[in-house]
C-alpha positions in Angstrom: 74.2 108.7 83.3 72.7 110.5 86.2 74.6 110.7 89.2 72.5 113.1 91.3 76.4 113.9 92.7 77.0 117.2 94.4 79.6 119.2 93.1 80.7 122.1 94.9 82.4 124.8 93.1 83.3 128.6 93.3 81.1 130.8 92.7 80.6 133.0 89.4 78.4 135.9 88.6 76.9 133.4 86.2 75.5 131.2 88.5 73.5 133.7 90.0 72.6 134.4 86.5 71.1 131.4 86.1 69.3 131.0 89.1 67.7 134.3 89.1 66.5 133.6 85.4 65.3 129.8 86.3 62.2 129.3 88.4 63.5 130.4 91.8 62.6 128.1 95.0 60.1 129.5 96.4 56.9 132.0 95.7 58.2 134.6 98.0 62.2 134.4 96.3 61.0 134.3 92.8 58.9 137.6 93.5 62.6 139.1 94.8 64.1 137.7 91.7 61.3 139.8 88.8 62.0 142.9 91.3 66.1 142.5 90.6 65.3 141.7 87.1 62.7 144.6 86.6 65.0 147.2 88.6 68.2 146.3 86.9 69.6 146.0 90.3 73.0 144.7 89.5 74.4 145.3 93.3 72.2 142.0 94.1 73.9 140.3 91.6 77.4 141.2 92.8 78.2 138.9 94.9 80.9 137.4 93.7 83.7 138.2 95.9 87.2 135.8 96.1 86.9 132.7 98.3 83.4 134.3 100.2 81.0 132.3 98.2 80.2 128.5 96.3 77.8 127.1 93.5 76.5 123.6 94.3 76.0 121.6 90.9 74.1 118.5 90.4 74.8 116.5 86.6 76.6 119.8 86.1 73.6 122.1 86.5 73.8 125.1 89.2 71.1 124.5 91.7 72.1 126.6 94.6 74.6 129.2 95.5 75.6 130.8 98.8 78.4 132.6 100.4 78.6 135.6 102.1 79.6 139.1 101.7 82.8 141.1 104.0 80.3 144.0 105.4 83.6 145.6 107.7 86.1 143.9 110.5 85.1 140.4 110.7 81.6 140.2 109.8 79.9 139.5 107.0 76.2 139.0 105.3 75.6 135.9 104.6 73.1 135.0 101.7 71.9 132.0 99.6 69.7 131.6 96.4 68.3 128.9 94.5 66.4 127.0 91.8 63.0 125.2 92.2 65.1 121.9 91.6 66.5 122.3 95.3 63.3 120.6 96.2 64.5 117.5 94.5 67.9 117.2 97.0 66.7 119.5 100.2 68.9 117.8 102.6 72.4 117.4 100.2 72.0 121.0 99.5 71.2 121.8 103.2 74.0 119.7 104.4 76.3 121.5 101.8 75.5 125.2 102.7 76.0 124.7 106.8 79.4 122.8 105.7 80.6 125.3 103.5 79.4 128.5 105.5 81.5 127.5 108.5 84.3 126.8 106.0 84.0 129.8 104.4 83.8 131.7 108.2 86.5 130.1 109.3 88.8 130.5 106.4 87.8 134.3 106.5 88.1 135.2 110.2 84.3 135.9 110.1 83.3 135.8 113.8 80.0 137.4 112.7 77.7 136.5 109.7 74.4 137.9 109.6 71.4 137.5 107.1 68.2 138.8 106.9 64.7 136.7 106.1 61.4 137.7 105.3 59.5 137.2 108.3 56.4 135.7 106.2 58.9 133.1 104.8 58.1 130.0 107.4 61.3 127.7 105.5 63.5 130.3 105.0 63.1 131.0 108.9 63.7 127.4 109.8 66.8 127.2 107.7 68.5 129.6 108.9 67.2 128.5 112.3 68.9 124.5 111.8 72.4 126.7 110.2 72.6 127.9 113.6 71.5 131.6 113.3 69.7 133.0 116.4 66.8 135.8 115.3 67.8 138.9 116.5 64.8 140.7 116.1 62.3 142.2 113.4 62.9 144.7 111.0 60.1 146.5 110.1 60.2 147.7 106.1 63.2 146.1 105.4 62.6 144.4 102.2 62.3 146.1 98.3 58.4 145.8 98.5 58.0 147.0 102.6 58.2 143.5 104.2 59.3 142.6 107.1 62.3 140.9 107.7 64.0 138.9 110.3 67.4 139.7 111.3 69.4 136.7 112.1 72.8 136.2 112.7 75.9 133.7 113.9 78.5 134.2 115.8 81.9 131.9 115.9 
């Protein structure tokens, strides 16, 4: 039987894995994801770091994954990566990242956690928006391909 149940969990290499391999949530990500697979760039995929970062699992399949990566002091780059089947629980998974982010900040001093969006990625700009980033400005040629990205970041 289907429960449609969130399960939070810690997160693995794996996961990522997975995600990056599955149909990815949105056009713009899923071009990201061929570039990491085409370069081999493993440093994307390390993210796993101790207590920094969660998988979110629905009928035991990873859907999403974020956390958030110790840059120096007490901040950190925050990040967060998912499946096309995020579409089916936007607002569990939602609900589950801005929980878990300021768990994870609080639990790990963080009194700065940045993150940077593509700035021709409307959703990804609202989300990070309604997590409670503020956009501190463009970045011109930031991204793999030349985009532009947005860098936003949260302070507690």
């Amino acid at each position: 039987q289907m429960t449609n149940r969130l399960i939070i969990i810690p997160y693995k290499q794996d996961h990522g894995k997975i995600i990056m391999e599955s149909q990815m949530n949105h056009m713009l990500t899923q071009q990201d994801a061929e570039y990491i697979k085409r370069d081999n760039n493993v440093e994307c995929m390390s993210l796993e770091q101790e207590g920094m970062a969660f998988t979110g699992l629905i009928n035991n399949e990873v859907i999403a994954a974020a956390g958030m990566k110790k840059i120096w002091g007490n901040v950190a780059e925050g990040w967060f990566i998912a499946k096309n089947d995020v579409w089916n629980y936007p607002i569990t998974i939602a609900k589950a990242v801005k929980q878990n982010l300021d768990l994870l900040a609080k639990t790990n001093n963080i009194k700065r956690l940045q993150t940077a969006v593509r700035a021709d990625f409307g959703i990804g700009i609202r989300f990070a928006k309604w997590l409670g980033f503020t956009n501190e400005g463009l970045m011109k040629h930031y991204g793999f391909d030349g985009s532009d990205h947005y860098r936003f970041a949260r302070i507690y």
